[in-house]
N, CA, C and O of each residue as an XYZ file, in Angstrom:
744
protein
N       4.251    -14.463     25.596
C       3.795    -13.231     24.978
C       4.850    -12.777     23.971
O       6.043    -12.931     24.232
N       4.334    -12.073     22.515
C       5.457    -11.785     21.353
C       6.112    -10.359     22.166
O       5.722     -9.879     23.230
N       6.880    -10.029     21.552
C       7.831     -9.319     21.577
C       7.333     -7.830     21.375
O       7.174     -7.776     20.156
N       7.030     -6.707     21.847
C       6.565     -5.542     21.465
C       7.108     -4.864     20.089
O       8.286     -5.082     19.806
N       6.409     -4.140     19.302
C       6.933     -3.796     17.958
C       8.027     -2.556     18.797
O       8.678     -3.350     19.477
N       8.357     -1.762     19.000
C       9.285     -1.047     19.398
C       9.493     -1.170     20.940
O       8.533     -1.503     21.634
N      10.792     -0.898     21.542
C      11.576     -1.169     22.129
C      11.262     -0.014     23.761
O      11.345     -0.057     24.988
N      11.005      0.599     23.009
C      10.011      1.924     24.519
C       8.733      2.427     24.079
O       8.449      2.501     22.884
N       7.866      2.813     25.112
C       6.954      3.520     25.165
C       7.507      5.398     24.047
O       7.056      6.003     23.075
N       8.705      5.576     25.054
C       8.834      6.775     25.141
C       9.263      6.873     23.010
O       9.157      7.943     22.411
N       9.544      6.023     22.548
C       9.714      6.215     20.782
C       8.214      6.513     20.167
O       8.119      7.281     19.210
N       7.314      6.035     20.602
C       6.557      6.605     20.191
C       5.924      7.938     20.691
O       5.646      8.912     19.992
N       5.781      7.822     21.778
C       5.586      9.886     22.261
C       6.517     10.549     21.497
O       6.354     11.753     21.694
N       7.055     10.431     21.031
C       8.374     11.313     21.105
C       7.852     11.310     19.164
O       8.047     12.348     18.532
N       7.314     10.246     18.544
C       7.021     10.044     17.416
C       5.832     11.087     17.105
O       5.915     11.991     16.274
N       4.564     10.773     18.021
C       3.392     11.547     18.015
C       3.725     13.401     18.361
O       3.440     14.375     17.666
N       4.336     13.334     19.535
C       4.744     14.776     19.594
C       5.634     15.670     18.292
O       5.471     16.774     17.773
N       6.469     14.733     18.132
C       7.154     15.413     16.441
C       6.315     15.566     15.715
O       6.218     16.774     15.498
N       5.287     14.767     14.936
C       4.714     14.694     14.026
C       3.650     15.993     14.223
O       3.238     16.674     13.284
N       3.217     16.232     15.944
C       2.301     17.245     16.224
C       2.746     18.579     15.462
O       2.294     19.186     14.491
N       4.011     18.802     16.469
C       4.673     19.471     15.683
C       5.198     20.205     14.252
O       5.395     21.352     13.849
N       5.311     18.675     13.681
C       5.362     18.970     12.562
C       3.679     19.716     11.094
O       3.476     20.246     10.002
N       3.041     19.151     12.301
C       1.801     20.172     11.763
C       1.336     21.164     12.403
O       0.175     21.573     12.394
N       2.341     21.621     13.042
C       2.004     23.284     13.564
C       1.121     22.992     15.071
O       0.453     23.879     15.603
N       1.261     21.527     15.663
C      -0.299     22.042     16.517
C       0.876     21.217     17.837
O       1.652     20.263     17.906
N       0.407     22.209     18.610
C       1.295     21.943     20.557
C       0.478     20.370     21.064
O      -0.729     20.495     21.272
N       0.939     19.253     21.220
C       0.319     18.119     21.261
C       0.181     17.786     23.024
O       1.072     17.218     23.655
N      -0.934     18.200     23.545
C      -1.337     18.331     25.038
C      -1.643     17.066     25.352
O      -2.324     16.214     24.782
N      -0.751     17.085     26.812
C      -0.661     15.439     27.514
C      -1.994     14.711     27.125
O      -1.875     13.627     26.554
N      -3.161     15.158     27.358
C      -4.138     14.641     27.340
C      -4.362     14.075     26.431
O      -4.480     12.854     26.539
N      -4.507     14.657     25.243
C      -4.627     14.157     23.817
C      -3.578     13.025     23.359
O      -3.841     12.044     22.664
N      -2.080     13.451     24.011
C      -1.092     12.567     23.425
C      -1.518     10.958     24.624
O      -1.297      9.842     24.155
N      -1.818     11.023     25.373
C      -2.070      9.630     26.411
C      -3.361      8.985     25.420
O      -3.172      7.843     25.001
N      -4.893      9.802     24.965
C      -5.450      9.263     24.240
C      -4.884      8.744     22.817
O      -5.585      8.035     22.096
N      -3.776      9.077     22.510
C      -3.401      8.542     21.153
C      -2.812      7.286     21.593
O      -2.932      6.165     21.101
N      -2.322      7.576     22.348
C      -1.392      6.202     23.043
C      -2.360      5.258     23.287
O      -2.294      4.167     22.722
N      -3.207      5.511     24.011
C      -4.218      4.439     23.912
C      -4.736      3.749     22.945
O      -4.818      2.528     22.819
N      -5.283      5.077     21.877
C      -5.845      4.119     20.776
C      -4.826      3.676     20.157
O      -5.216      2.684     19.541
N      -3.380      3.900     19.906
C      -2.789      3.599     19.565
C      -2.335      2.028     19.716
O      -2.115      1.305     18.744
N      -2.234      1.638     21.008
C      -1.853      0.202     21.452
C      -3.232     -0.738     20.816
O      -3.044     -1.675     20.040
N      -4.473     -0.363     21.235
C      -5.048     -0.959     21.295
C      -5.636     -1.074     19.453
O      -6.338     -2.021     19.097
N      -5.398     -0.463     18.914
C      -5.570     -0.925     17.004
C      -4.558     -1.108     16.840
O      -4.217     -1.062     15.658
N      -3.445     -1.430     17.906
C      -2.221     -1.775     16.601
C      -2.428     -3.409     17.268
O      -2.267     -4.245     16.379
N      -2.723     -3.976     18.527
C      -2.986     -4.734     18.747
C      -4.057     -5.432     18.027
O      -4.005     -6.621     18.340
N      -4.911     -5.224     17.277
C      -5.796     -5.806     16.145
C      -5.428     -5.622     15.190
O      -5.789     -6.495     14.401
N      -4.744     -4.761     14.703
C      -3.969     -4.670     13.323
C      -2.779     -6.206     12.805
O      -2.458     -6.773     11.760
N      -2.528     -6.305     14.040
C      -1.295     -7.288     13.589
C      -1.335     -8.472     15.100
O      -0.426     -8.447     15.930
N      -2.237     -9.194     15.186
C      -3.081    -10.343     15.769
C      -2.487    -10.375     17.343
O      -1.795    -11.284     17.802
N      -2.816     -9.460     17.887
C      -2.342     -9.118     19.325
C      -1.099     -9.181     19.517
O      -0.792     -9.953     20.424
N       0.060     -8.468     18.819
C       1.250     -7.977     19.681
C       0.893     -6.737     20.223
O      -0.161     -6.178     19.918
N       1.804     -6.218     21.100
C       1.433     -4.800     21.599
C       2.186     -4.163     20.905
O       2.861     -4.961     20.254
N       2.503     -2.932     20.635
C       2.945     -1.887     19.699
C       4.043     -1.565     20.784
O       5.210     -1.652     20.403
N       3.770     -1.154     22.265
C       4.800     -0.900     23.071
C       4.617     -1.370     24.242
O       3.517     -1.814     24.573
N       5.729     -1.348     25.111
C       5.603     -2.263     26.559
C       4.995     -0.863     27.578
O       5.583     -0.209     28.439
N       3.651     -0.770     27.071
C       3.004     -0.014     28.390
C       1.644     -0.321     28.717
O       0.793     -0.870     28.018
N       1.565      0.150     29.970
C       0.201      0.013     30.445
C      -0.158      1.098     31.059
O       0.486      1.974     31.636
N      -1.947      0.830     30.746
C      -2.617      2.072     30.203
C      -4.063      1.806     32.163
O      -4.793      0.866     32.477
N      -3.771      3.187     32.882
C      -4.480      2.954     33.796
C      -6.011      4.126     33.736
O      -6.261      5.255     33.312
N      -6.639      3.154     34.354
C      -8.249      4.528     34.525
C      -8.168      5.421     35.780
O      -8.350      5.002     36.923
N      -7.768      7.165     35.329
C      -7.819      8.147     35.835
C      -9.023      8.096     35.646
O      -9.730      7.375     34.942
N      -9.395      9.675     36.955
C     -11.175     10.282     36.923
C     -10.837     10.655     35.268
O     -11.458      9.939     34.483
N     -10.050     11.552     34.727
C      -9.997     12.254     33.217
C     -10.252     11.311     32.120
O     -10.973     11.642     31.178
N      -9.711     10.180     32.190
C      -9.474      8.836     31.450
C      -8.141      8.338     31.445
O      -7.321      8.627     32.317
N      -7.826      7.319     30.119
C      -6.936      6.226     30.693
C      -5.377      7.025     30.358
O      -5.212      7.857     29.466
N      -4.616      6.671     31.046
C      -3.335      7.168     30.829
C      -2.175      6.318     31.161
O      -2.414      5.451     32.001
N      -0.777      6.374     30.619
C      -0.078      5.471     31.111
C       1.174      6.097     31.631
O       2.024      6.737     31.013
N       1.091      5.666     33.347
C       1.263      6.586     34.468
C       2.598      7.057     34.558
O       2.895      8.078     35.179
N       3.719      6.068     33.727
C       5.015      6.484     33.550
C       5.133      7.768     32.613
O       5.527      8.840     33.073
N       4.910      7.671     31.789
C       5.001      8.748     30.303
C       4.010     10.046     31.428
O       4.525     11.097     31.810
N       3.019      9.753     31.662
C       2.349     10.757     32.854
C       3.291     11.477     33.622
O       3.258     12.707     33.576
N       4.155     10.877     34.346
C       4.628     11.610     35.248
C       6.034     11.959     34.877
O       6.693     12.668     35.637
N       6.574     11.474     33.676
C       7.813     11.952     32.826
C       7.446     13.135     32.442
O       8.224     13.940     32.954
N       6.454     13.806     31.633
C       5.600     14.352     31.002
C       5.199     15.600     31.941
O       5.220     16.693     31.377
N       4.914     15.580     33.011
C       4.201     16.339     33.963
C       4.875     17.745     33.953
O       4.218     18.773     34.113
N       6.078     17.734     33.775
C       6.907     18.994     33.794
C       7.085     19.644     32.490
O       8.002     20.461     32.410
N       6.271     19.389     31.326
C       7.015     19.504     29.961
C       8.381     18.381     29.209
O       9.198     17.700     29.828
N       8.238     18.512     27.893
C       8.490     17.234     27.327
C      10.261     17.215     28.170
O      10.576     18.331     28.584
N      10.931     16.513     28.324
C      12.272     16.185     28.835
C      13.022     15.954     27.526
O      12.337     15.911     26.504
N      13.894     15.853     27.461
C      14.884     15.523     26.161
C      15.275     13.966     26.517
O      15.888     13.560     27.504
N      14.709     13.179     25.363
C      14.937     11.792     25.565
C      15.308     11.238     23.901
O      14.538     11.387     22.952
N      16.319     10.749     23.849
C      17.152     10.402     22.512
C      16.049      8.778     22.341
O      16.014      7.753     23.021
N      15.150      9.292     20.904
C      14.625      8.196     20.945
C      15.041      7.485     19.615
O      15.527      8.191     18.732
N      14.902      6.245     19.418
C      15.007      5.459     18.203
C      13.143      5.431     17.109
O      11.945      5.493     17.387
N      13.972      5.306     15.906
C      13.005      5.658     14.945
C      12.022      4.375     15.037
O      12.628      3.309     14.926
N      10.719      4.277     15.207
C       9.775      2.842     14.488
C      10.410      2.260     13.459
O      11.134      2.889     12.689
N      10.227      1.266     13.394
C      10.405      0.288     12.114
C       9.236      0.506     11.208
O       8.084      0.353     11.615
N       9.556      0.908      9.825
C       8.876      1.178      8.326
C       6.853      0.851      9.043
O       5.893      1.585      9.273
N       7.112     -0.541      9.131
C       5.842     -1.040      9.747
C       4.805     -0.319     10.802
O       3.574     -0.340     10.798
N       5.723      0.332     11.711
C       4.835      1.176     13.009
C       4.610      2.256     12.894
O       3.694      2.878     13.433
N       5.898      2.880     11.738
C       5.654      4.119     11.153
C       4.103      4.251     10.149
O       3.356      5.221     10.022
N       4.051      3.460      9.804
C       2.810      3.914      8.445
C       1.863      3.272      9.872
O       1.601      4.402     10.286
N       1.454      2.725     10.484
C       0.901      1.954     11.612
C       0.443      3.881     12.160
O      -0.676      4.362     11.981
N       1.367      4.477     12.666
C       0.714      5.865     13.395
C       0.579      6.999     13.211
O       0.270      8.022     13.823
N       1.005      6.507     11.760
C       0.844      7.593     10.083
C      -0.817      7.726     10.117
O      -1.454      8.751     10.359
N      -1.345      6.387      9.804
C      -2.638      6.125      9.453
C      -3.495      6.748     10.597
O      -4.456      7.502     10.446
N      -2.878      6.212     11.979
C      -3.774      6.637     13.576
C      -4.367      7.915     13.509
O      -5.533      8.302     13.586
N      -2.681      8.787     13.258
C      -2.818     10.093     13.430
C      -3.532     11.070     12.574
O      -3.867     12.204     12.915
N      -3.770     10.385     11.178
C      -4.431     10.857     10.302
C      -6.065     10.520     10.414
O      -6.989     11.083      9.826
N      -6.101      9.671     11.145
C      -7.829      9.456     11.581
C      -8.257      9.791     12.727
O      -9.452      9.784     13.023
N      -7.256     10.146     13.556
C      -7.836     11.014     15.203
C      -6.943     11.915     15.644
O      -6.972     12.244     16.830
N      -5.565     12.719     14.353
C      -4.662     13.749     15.154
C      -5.550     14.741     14.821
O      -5.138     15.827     15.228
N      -6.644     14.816     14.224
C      -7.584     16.465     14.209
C      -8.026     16.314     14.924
O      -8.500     17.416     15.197
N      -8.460     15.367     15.937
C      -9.455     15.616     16.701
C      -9.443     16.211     17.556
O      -8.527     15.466     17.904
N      -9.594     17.232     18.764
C      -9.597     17.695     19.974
C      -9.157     16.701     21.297
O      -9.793     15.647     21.271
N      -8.302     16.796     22.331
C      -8.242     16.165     23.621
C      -9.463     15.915     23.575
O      -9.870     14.816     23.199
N     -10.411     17.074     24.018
C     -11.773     16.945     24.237
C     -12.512     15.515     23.771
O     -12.608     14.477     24.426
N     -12.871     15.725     22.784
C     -13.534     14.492     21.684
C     -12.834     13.434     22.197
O     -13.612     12.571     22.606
N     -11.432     13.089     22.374
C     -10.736     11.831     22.192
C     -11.209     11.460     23.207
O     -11.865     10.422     23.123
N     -11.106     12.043     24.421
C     -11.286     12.053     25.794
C     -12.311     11.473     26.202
O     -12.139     10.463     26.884
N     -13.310     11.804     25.992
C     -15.193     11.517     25.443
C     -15.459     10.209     25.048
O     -16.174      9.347     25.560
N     -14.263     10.205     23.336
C     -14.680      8.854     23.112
C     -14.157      7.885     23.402
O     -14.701      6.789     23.271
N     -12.483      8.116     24.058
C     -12.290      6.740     24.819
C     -13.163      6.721     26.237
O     -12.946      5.633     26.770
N     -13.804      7.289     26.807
C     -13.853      7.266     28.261
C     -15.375      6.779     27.956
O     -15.901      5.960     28.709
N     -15.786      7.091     27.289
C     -16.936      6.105     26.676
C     -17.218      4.412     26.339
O     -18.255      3.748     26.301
N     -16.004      4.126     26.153
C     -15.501      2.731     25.671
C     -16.005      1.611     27.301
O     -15.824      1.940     28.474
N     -16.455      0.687     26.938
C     -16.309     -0.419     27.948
C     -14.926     -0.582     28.542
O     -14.733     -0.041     29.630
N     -13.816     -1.339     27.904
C     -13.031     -1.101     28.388
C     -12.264     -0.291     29.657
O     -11.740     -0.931     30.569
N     -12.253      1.329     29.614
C     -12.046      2.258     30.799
C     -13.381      1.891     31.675
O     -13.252      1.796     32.895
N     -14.727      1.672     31.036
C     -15.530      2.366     32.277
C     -15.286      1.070     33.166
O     -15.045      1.324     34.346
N     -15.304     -0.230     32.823
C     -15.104     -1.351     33.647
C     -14.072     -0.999     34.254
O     -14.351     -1.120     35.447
N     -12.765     -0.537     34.124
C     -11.772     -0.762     34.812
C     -11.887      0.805     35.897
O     -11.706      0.647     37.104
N     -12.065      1.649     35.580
C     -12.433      3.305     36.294
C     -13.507      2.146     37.355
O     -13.056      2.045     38.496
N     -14.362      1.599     37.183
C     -15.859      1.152     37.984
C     -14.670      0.365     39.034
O     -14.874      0.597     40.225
N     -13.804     -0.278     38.819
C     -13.076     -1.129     39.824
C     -12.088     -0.154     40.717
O     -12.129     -0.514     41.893
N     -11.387      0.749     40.550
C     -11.316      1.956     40.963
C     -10.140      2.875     40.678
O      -9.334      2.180     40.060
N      -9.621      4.175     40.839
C      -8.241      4.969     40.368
C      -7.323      3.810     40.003
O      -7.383      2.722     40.576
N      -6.561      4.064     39.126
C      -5.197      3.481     38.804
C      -5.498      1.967     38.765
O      -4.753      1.063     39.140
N      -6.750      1.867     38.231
C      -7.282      0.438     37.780
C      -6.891     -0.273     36.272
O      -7.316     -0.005     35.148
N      -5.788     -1.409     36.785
C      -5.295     -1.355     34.753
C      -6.457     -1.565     33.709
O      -7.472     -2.219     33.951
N      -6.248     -1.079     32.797
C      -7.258     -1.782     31.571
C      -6.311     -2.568     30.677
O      -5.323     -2.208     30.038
N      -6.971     -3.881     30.837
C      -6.629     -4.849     30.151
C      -6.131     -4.850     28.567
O      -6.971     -4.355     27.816
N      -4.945     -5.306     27.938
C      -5.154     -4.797     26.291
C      -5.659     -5.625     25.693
O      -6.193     -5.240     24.653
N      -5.768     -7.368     26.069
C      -7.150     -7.960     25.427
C      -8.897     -6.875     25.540
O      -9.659     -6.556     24.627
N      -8.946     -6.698     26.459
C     -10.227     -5.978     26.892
C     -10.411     -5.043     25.620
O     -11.388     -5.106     24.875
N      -9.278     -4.114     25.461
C      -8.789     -2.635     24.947
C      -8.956     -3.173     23.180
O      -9.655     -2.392     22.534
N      -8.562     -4.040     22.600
C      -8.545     -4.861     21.408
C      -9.741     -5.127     21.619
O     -10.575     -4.326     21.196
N     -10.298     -6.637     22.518
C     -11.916     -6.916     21.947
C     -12.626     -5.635     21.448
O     -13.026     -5.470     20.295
N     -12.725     -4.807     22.399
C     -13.511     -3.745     22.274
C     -13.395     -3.114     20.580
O     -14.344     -2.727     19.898
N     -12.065     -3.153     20.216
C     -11.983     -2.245     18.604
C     -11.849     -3.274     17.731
O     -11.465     -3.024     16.589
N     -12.100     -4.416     18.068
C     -12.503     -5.946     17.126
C     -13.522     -5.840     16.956
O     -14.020     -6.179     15.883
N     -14.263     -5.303     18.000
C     -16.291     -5.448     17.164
C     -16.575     -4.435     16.604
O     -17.783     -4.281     16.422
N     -15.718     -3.420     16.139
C     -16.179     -2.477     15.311
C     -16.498     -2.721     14.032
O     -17.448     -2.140     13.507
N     -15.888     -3.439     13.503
C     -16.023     -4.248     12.530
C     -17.645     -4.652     12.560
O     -18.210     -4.578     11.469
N     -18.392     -5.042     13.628
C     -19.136     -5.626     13.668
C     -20.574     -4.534     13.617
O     -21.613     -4.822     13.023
N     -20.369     -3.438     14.272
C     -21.043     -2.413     14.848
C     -20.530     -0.860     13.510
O     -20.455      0.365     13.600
N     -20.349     -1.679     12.641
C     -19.477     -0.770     11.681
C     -21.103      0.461     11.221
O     -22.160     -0.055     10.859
N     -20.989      1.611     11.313
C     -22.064      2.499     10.772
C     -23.157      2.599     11.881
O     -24.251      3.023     11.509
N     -23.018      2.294     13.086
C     -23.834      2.464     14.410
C     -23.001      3.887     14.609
O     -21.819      4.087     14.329
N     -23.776      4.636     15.064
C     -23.938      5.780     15.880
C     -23.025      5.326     17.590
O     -23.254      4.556     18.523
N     -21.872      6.404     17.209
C     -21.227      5.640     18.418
C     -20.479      4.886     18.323
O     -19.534      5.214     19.040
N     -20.294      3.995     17.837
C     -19.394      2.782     16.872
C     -18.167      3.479     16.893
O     -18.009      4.618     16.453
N     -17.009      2.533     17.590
C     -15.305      3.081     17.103
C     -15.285      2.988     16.134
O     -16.145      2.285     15.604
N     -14.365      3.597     15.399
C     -14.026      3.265     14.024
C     -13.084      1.896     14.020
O     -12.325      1.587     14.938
N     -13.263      1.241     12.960
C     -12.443      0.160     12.970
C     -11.446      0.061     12.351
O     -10.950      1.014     11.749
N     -10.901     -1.237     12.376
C      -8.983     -1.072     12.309
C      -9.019     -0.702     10.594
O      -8.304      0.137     10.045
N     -10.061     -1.579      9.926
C     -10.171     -1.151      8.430
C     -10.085      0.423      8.019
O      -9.269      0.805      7.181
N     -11.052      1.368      8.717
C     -10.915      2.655      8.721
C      -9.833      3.383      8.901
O      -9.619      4.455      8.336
N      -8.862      2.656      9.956
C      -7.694      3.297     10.260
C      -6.872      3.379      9.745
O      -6.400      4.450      9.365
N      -6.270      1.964      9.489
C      -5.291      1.642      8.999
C      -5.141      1.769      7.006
O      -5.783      0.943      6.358
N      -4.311      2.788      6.273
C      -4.244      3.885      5.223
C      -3.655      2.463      4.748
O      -2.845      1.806      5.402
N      -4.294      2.033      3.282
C      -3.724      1.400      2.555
C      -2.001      1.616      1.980
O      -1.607      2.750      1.704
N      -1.129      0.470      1.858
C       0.100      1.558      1.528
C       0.103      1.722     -0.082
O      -0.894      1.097     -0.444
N       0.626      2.163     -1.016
C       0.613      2.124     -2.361
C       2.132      1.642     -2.558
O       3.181      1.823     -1.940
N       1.775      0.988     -3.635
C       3.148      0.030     -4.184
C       3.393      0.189     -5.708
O       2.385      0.845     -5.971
N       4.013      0.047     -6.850
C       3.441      0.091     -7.843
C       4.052     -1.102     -8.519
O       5.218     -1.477     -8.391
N       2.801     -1.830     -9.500
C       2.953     -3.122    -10.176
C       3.716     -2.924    -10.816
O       4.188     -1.822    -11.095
N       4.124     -4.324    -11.339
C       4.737     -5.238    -12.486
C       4.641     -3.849    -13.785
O       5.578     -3.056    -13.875
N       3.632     -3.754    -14.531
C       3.013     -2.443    -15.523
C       3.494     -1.358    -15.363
O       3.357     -0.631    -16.347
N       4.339     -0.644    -14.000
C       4.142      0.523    -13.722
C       2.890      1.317    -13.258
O       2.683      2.456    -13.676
N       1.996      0.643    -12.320
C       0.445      1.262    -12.316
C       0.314      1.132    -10.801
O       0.194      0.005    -10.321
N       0.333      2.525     -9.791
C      -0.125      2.230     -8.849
C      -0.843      1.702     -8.119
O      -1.935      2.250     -7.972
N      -0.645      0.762     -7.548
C      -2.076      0.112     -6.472
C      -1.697      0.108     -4.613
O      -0.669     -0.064     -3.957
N      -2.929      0.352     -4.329
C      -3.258      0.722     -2.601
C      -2.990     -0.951     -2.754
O      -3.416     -1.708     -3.626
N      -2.145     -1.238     -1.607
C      -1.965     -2.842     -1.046
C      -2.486     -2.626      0.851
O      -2.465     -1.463      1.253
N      -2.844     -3.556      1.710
C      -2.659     -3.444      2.522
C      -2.736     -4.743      2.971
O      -3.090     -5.640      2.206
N      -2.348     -5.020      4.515
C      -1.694     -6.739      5.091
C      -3.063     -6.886      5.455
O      -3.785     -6.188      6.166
N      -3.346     -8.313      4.598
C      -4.502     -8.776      5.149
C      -4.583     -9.696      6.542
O      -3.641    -10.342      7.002
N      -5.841     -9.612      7.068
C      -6.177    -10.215      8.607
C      -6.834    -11.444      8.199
O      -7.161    -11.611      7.024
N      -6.974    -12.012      8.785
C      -8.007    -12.668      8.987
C      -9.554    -12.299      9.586
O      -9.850    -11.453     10.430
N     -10.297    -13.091      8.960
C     -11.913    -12.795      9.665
C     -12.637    -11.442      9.061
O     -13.785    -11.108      9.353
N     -11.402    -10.424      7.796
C     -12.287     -9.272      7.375
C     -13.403     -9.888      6.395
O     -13.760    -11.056      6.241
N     -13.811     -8.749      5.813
C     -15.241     -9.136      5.156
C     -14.846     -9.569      4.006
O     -13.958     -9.061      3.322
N     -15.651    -10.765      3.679
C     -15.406    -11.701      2.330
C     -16.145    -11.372      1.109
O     -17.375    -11.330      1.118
N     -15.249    -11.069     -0.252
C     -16.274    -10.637     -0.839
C     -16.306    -11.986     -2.695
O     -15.419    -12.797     -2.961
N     -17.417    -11.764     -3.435
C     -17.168    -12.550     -4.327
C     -18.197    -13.557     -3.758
O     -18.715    -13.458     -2.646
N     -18.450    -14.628     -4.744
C     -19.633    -15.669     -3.890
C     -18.651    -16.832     -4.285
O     -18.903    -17.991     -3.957
C-alpha cells in the first residue's frame, strides 16, 4: 500500500477547522467527520487510490466517523501542533471545502449516510469499518451517474482547476489528468 499524502489524520482537522474559522463559521464535529470522509474518499480517486490520511472511517447510528479524531474531539478542539499539507492536499481541500463547506452537518449527514458504502457497513453493525476501496468505487461512478438526481458529485466537480499562466503571459485553468475521464475530439 502507497504511502498516505500527509503524515496524521489530525493535519487535516486541524486544516478544515482553521479554514472554518477562517470563514467566520464554528465547524461542528459532525460536519467536520463528514468532510473527513468525503474527504479521503475523493482524494482517493483524485490521485489513483492513495489515501489522503492514515484513518479509518467507522458506521455510527448518526453516520460514518473516525473514532480516534471522535473521541480526541469529544471535549472541544485540544491544542495539537500540526504540520502544514503539501501544496498538492492543500488545493486537494481547497476545492472539497469549496463544494461541501456551505453545506449544513445536516445535508452532509443525509448525503453520506445515503451512500452504499455506510449503509452496507452500518447493515453489518456499530463500529462497522467502511472500506476506502468501497468509499472510492462508490465516488468513481459518479462520473457515470453524472446529472441523476441523487448522484454524488464527482471528483471532476470537485476538484477546482489550478490556474498557471503560459509561455504569452495568458492565464489558463490546468488540472492533473486521470485516466478513464471523458474523451473528447473524434
Amino acid at each position: 500500500m502507497s504511502p498516505t499524502a500527509v503524515a496524521s489524520t489530525f493535519d487535516i482537522v486541524v486544516w478544515f477547522t482553521d479554514r472554518a474559522l477562517n470563514d467566520g463559521e464554528y465547524l461542528q464535529p459532525i460536519k467536520l467527520h463528514r468532510l473527513l470522509y468525503l474527504a479521503q474518499a475523493y482524494y482517493s480517486v483524485a490521485f489513483r487510490g492513495q489515501k489522503l490520511m492514515p484513518a479509518t472511517f467507522v458506521a455510527e447510528d448518526g453516520g460514518p466517523v473516525e473514532p480516534d479524531i471522535w473521541r480526541v474531539y469529544a471535549s472541544g478542539r485540544p491544542y495539537i501542533e500540526s504540520v502544514p499539507p503539501p501544496e498538492r492536499v492543500e488545493q486537494f481541500l481547497d476545492s472539497l471545502w469549496r463544494r461541501f463547506g456551505s453545506h449544513s452537518a445536516d445535508y452532509l449527514s443525509n448525503m453520506v449516510c445515503a451512500q452504499a458504502p455506510y449503509r452496507d457497513a452500518r447493515a453489518t453493525g456499530l463500529r462497522a469499518e467502511i472500506p476506502l476501496g468501497e468509499m472510492a468505487a462508490y465516488v468513481a461512478r459518479a462520473r457515470e451517474s453524472a446529472g441523476k438526481p441523487g448522484a454524488p458529485a464527482s471528483v471532476d466537480e470537485v476538484m477546482r482547476p489550478r490556474t498557471l499562466v503560459s509561455a504569452t503571459g495568458k492565464a489558463v485553468n490546468v488540472k492533473r489528468w486521470t485516466p478513464g475521464g471523458k474523451k473528447s475530439g473524434g
